[in-house]
C-alpha positions as CSV (number, residue, x, y, z in Angstrom):
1,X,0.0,0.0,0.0
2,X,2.0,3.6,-1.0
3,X,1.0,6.9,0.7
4,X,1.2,9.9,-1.6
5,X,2.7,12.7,-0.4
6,X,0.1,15.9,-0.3
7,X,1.9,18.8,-2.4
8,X,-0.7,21.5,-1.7
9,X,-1.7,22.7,1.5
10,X,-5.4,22.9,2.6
11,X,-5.7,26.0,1.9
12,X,-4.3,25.8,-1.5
13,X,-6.9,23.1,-2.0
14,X,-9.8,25.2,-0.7
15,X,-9.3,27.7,-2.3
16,X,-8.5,26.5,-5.9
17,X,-11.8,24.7,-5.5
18,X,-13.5,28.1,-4.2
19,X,-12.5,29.7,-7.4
20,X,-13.6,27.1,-9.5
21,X,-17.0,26.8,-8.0
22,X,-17.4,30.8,-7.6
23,X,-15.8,31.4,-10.9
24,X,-18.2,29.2,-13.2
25,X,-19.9,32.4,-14.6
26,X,-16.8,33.6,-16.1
27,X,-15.8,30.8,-18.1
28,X,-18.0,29.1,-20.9
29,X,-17.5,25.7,-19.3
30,X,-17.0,24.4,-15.9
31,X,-13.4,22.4,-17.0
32,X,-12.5,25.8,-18.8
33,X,-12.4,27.1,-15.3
34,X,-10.8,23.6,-13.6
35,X,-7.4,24.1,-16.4
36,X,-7.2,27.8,-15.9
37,X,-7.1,28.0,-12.5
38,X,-5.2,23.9,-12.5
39,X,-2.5,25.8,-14.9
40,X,-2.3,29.1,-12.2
41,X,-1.8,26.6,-9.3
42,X,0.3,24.0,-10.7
43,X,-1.3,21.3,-10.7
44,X,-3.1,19.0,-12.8
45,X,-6.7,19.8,-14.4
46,X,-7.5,16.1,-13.0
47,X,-6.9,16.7,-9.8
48,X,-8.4,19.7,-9.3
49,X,-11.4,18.4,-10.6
50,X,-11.1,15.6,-8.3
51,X,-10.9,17.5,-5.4
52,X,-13.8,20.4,-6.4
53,X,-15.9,16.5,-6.9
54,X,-14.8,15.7,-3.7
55,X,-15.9,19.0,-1.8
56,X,-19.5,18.3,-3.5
57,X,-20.2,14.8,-1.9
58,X,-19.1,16.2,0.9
59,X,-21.4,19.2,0.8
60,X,-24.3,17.4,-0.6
61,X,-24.4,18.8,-4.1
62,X,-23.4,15.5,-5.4
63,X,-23.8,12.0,-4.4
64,X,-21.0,9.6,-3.0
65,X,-19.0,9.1,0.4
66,X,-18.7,11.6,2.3
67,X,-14.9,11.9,3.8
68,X,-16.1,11.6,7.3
69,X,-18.0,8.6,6.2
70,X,-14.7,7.2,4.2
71,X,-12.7,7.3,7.4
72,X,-15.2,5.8,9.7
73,X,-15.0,3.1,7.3
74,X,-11.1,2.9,7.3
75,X,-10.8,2.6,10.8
76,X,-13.4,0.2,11.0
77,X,-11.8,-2.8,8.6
78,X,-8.6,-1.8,10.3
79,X,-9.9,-3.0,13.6
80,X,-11.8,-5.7,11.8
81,X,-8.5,-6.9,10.1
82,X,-6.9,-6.2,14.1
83,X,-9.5,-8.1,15.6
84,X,-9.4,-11.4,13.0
85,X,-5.4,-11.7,13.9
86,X,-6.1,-11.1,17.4
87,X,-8.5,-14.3,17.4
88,X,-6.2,-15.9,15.1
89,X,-3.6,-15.9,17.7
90,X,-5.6,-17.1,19.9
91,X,-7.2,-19.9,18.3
92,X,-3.6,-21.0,18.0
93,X,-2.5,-20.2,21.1
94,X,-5.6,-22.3,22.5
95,X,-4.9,-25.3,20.2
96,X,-0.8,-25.2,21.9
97,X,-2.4,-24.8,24.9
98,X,-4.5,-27.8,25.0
99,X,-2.0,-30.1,23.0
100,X,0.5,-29.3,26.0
101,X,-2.2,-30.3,28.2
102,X,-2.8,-33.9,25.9
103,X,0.8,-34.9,25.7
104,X,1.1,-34.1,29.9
105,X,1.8,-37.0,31.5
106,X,-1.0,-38.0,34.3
107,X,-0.3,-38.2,38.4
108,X,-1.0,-40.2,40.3
């Protein structure tokens, strides 16, 4: 699993998406306002796009998972996926356990 790296700050962010929703009206298109204002910031017309989609789910204006929602989620099949080796080491543990307990020898 690879982490990228975040090149633009949040505010960069917000406020490249801020233009792009505020500044609809002066462009013909909505992607003629994503690469003019992609090409000002420096980054990709893609990504900008991506994160002005992103800011919609979140907001309502479009449907999807929410970011909150998407972390929730994260943590949640990472403490599933804890959980299942946590009970996998014990199940194995347990079977040692009572294998030890089968090859004891009995007093008398």
């Amino acid at each position: 699993m690879t982490k990228t790296t975040n090149k633009y700050s949040p505010e960069v962010r917000e406020r490249a998406v801020r233009m792009v929703l505020n500044g609809a009206g002066q462009h013909e298109r909505r992607w003629a306002a994503i690469v003019s204002i992609s090409s000002k910031i420096g980054c990709a017309p893609q990504t900008l796009n991506e994160w002005v989609k992103k800011v919609e789910v979140d907001t309502g204006q479009r449907g999807g998972i929410t970011t909150e929602h998407a972390g929730k989620m994260k943590a949640l099949e990472r403490e599933v996926r804890e959980l299942k080796q946590a009970n996998e080491i014990l199940r194995k543990a347990s079977a040692y356990f009572a294998q030890a307990e089968l090859d004891r020898p009995l007093k008398r």
